[in-house]
C-alpha positions in Angstrom: 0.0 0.0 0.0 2.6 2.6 0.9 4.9 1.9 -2.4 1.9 2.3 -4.4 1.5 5.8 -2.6 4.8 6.4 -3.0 4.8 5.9 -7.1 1.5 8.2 -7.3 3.4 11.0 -5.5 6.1 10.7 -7.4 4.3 11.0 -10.8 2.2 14.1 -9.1 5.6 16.1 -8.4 6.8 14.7 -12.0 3.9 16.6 -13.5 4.4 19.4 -11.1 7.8 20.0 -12.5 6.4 19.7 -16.2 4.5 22.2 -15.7 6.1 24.2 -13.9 9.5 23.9 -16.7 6.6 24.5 -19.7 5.9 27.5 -17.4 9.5 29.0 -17.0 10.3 28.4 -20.9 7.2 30.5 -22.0 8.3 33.2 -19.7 11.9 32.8 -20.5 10.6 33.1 -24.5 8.2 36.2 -24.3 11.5 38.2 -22.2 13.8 37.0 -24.8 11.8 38.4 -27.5 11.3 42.2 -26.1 15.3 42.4 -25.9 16.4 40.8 -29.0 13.6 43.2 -30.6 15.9 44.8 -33.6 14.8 48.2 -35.2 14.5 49.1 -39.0 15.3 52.0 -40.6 15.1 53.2 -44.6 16.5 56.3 -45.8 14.2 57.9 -48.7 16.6 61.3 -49.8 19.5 62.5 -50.1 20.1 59.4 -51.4 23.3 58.1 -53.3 24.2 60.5 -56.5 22.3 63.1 -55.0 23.1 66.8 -53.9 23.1 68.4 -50.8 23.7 72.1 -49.6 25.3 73.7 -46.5 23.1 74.0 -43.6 21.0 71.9 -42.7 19.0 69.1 -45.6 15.8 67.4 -44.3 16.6 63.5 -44.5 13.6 61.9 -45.3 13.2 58.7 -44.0 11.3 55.5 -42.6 11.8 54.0 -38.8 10.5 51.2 -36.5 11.1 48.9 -34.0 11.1 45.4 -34.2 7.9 43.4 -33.3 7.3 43.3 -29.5 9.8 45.9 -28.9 9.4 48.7 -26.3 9.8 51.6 -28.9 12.8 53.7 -30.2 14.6 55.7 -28.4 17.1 58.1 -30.4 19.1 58.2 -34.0 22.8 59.3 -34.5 23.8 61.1 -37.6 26.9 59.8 -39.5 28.8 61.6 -42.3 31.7 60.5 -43.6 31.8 57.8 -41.4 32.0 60.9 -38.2 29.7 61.2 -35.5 27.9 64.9 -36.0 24.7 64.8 -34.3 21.6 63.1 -32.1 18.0 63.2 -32.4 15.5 62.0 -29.2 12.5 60.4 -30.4 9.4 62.5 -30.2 8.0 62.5 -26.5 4.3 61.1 -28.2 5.9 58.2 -29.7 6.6 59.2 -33.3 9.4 59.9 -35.3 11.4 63.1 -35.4 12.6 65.3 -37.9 16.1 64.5 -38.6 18.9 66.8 -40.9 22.2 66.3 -42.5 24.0 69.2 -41.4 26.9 69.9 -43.7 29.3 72.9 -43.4 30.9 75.5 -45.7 34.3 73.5 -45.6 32.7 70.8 -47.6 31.5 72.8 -50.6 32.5 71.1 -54.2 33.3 67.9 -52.8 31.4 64.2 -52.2 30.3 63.0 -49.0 28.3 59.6 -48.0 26.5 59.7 -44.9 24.5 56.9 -42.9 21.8 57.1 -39.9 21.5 54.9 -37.1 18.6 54.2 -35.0 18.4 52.6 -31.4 15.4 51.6 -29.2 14.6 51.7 -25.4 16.5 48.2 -24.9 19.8 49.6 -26.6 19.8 47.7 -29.9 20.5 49.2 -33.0 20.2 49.3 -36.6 22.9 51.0 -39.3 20.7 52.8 -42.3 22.1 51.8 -45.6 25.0 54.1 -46.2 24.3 57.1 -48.9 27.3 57.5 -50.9 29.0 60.2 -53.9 26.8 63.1 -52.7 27.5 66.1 -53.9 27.9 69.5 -51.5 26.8 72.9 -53.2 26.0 76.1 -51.6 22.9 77.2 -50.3 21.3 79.7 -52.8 21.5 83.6 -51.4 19.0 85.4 -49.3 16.8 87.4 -50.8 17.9 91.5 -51.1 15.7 93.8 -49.3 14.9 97.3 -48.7 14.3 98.6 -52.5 13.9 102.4 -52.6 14.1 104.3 -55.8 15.0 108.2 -56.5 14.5 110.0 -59.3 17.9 111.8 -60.8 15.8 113.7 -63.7 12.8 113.0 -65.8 14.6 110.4 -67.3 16.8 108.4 -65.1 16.2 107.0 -61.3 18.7 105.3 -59.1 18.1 102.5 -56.4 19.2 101.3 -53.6 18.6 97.8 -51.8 20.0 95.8 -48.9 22.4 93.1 -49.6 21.4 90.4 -47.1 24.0 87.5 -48.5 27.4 86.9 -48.8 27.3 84.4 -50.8 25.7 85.8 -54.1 27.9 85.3 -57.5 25.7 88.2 -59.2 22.4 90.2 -58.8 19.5 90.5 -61.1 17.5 93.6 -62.0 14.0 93.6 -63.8 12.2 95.7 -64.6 8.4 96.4 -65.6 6.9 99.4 -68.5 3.9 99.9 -67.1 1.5 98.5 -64.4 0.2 95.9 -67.3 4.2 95.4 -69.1 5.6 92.2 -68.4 9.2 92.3 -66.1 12.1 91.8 -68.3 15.9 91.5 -66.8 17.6 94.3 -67.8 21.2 94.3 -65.4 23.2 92.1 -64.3 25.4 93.4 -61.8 28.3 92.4 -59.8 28.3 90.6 -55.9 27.9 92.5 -53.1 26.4 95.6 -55.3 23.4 97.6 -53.5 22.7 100.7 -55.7 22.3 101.3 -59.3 20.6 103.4 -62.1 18.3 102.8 -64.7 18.4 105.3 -67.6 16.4 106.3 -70.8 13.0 106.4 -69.0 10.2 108.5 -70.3 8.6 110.7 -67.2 5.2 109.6 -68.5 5.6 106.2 -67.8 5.4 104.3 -64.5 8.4 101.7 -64.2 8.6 99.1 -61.9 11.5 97.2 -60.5 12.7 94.5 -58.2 15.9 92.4 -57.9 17.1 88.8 -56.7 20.3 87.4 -56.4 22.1 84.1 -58.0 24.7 81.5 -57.7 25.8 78.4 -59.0 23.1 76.6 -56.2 19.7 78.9 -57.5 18.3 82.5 -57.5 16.6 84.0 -54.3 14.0 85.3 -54.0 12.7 88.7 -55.3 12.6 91.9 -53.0 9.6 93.2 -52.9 8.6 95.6 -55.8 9.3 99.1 -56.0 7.5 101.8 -58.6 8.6 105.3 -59.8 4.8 106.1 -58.9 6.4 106.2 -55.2 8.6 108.5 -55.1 8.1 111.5 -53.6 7.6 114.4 -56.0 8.9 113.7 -59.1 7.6 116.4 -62.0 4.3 115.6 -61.1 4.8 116.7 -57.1 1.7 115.4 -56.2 0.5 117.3 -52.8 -2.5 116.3 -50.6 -4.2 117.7 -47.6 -7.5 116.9 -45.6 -9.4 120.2 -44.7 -11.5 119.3 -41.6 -13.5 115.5 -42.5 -14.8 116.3 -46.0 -12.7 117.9 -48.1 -9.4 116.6 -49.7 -7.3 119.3 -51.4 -5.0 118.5 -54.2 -2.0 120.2 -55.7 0.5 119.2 -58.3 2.7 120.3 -61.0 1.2 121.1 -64.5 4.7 120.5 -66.9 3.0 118.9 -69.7 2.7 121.1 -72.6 -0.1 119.3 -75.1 -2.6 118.9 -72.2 -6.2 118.8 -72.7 -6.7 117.7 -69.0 -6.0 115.9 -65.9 -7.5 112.5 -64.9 -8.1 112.4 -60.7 -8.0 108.6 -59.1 -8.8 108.0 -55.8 -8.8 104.5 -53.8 -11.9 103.1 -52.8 -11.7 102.6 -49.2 -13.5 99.2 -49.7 -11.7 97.9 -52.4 -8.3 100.2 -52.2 -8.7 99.7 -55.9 -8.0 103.2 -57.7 -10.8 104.7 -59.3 -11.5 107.5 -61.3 -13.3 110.5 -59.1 -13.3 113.7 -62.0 -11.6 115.2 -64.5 -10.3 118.8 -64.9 -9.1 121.4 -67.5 -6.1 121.7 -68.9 -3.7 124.3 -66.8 -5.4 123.4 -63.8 -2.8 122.6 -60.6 -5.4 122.6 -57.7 -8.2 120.1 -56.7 -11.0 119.6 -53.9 -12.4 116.7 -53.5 -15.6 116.8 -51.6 -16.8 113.3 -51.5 -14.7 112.0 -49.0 -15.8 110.5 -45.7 -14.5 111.2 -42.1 -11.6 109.4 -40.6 -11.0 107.4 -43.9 -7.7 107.1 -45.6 -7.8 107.5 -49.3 -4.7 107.6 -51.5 -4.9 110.1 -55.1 -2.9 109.9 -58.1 -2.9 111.8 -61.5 -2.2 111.7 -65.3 -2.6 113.7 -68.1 -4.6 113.2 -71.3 -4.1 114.4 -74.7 -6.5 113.9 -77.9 -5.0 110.4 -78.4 -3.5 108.8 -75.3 -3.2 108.9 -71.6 0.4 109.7 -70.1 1.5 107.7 -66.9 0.5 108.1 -63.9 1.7 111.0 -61.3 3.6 109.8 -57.4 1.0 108.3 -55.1 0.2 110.7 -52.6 -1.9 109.5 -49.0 -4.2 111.3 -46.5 -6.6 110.5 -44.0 -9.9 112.9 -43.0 -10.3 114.3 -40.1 -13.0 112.5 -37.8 -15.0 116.3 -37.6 -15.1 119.1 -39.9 -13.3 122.5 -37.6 -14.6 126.5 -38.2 -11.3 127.8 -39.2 -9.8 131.3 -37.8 -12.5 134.5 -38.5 -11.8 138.2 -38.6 -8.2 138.5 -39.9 -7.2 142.1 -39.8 -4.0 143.7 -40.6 -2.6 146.7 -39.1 0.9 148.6 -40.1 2.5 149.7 -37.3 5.2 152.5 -38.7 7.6 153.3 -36.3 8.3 149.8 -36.5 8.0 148.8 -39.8 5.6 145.9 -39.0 2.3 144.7 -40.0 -0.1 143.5 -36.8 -1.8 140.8 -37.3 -4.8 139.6 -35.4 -8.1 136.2 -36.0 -10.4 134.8 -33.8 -9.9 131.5 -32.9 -12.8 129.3 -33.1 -12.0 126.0 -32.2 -9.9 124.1 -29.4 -9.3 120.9 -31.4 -6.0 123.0 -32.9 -2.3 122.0 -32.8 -1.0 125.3 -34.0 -1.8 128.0 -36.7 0.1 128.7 -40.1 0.6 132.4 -41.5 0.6 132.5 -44.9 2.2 135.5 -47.0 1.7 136.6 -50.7 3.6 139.6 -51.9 2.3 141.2 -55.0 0.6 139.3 -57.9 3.1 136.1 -56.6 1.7 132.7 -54.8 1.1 132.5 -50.8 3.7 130.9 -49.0 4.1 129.7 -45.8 5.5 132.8 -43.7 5.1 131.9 -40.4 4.4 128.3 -37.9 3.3 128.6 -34.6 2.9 125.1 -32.5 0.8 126.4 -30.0 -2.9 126.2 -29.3 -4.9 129.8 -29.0 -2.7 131.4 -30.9 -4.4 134.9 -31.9 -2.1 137.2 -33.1 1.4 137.6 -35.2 3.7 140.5 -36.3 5.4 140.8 -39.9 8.8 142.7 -40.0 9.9 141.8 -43.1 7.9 144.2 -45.4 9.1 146.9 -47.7 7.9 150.0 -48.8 5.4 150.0 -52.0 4.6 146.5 -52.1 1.1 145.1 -51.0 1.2 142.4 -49.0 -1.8 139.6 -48.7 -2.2 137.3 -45.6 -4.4 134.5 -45.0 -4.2 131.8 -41.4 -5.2 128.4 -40.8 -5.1 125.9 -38.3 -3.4 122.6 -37.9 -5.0 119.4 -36.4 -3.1 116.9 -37.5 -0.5 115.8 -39.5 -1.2 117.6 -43.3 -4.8 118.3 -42.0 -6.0 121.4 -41.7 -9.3 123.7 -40.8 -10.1 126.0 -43.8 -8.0 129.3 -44.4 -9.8 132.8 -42.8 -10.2 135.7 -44.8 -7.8 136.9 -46.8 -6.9 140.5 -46.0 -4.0 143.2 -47.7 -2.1 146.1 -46.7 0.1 148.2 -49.0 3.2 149.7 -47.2 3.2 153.4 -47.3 
C-alpha cells in the first residue's frame, strides 16, 4: 500500500515539475523576445548621387522597431563615417525630424552619410549608407529694402540691402507699365546695392525688383518698388484733408499738349484706384468733396491728350479728419510805422488746434508759408519783413493733424506806405 502511494506521489511532483518547466520556458521566450527586438530603418533622400547644400538638408526617411519591442529611443547622424549629431525620439511616440548638417568647408566635394537608430532596450540598426553626394551652396538670401529716387525726368537710381554673402551676381528687372511684363535688364556684380536705370520717359510708371544668383539657384525677389512712389517727381503730387470732407490736391502742370487731368482716388472698400473727376487743362489745384471722415484714401494723376493717356503722377496718402473745424474769422491787418511791421490779429474758433500757419503773398506772386506757430490759442502775429510799396496779402489756418487742416480765414492786404 505505501509503495503504491509512494509511485502516485512521485508522478504528481513529476507533473508538477512539467509544468512548472513548460511555465518558466514560456516566460523565458516572451523576455527574450522584447530584448532581441531589432529596429529598421530606410533612408528615402538624399540618397546616393544626390546633392546636398550647406546647412541643414531634411533626410527623409522611414523608422521602426522590431515586433514586441518597447519603442525607439534616439538616432545618431553619421557623415563621412563621423559622428555629428543626435536626435531624441518624439515625446508622443513618433518619429522626429532628422537633418544632414553639412558645413561651408565641404562645398564642391562628395560626402556619403549613414543614420543609425536605437530603441529603449539599446539595440540598434545601421541605415544603408548614402554614398558620392555632392555639397553645393545654399542659394543667397533674398535683397531687401528697395527704394528708388529720381535723378531727372529720365533716369532714377536704387538702392537695396544686400542680405548674402554668398551671391555670385544680382539680377534687375524691370516692368513698362502697371500691365508690361518684367524683363531683366542688369546684371550686376556681388555684393552691389545701388544702381541706375536710364532712358526712362517721365510719363511712364516703371517698376522694378531684384534677386540674387549662384551656382546653387536664385533668391527670392525683394519686394517691388515703382517710380509712382517717389516722392515728387515732376508731377509733385501734394494732398491735404481740410477738416472730414474735403481733400485738397495740388500738383505740378509740366505737360505742354494737355487737354486735362485724370483724378484717381482708392476706394476705401476695395483700395482699388478709381476715377473720381476730370479737370481742364492748366489746372494745378483740386477739392475733393466726396470724402468721408476718418477714412484714408490715396490720389494719383495723369494727363490726357487727344490720343492717349500719359502715366501716372507719385501716389500721394491722407486721412480725414473724424470732424469738420470752423477755421480762424476776422483776420485784420494793421501797419505799425515806427516799427516797420504789420499787426496781425483772428479769432480762434475751435480748441481741437495743434498750431496756426501764416501765410504771405507779396504782389501778384503765390502765398507761401511765412510763419508756424505750434501752440494752441494762438491769436495774433507781427510781420517785419515788409518793404515800402509792395502790398502784402495774408491768409491763417489751423493745424489738427498731421497735413490736416481747418479751412484758411479771410484773406486781407495792406500796402506799405
Amino acid at each position: 500500500m505505501n509503495q503504491k502511494k509512494n509511485i502516485t506521489n512521485l508522478k504528481l511532483l513529476f507533473a508538477v515539475l512539467l509544468t512548472a518547466a513548460a511555465i518558466t520556458g514560456c516566460v523565458e521566450n516572451l523576455t527574450d523576445t522584447t530584448q532581441n527586438a531589432t529596429p529598421t530603418i530606410e533612408i528615402f533622400s538624399p540618397a546616393t548621387n544626390d546633392s546636398v547644400q550647406i546647412g541643414e538638408n531634411t533626410i527623409n526617411y522611414y523608422a521602426a522597431d522590431g515586433t514586441g519591442g518597447s519603442g525607439l529611443s534616439f538616432y545618431e547622424v553619421y557623415l563621412n563615417d563621423g559622428f555629428i549629431q543626435r536626435f531624441e525620439q518624439n515625446s508622443d511616440g513618433t518619429n522626429p525630424e532628422i537633418y544632414l548638417t553639412v558645413d561651408s568647408t565641404l562645398i564642391g566635394s562628395r560626402i556619403s552619410y549613414f543614420v543609425k537608430v536605437y530603441n529603449e532596450n539599446g539595440r540598434s540598426k545601421e541605415s544603408t549608407k548614402q554614398t558620392n553626394i555632392y555639397v553645393k551652396d545654399k542659394p543667397p538670401a533674398a535683397p531687401s529694402d528697395l527704394f528708388l529716387t529720381r535723378i531727372n525726368d529720365f533716369s532714377v537710381n536704387m538702392l537695396w540691402s544686400d542680405n548674402s554673402s554668398n551671391e555670385s551676381e544680382f539680377e534687375l528687372w524691370r516692368k513698362d507699365g502697371g500691365s508690361g511684363i518684367y524683363r531683366k535688364i542688369k546684371t550686376l556684380p556681388p555684393n552691389t546695392i545701388s544702381t541706375d536705370d536710364n532712358g526712362l520717359s517721365p510719363f511712364v510708371d516703371y517698376f522694378y525688383k531684384v534677386r540674387a544668383h549662384n551656382s546653387s539657384g536664385y533668391s527670392d525677389f525683394c519686394d517691388e518698388a515703382s517710380t509712382s512712389s517717389i516722392p515728387g517727381g515732376p508731377w509733385n503730387l501734394e494732398a491735404e484733408a481740410i477738416g472730414a470732407s474735403v481733400v485738397r490736391l495740388k500738383w505740378t502742370d509740366f505737360a505742354v499738349n494737355e487737354s486735362g487731368f485724370i483724378i484717381e482716388r482708392t476706394n476705401s472698400f476695395t483700395n482699388s484706384f478709381e476715377r473720381v473727376a476730370i479737370v481742364n487743362r492748366n489746372i494745378t489745384e483740386y477739392e475733393d468733396n466726396t470724402v468721408q471722415a476718418s477714412t484714408g484714401y490715396r490720389y494719383r494723376l495723369a494727363y490726357y491728350t487727344t490720343t492717349s493717356i500719359s502715366g501716372y503722377s507719385n501716389e500721394v496718402s491722407i486721412s480725414t479728419f473724424y470732424i469738420d473745424v470752423n477755421g480762424p474769422t476776422n483776420l485784420t491787418a494793421e501797419y505799425y510805422s515806427p516799427n516797420n511791421v504789420v499787426i496781425l490779429n483772428w479769432e480762434d474758433n475751435t480748441n481741437l488746434e495743434k498750431g496756426v500757419i501764416v501765410e504771405r503773398k507779396v504782389d501778384s506772386g503765390e502765398f507761401v508759408e511765412y510763419g508756424k506757430f505750434d501752440q494752441d490759442d494762438i491769436t495774433a502775429a507781427n510781420d517785419a519783413g515788409v518793404e515800402s510799396g509792395r502790398t502784402y496779402y495774408y491768409r491763417v489756418r489751423q493745424i489738427l493733424g498731421t497735413k490736416t487742416y481747418t479751412p484758411y480765414s479771410n484773406t486781407v492786404n495792406i500796402t506799405i506806405p
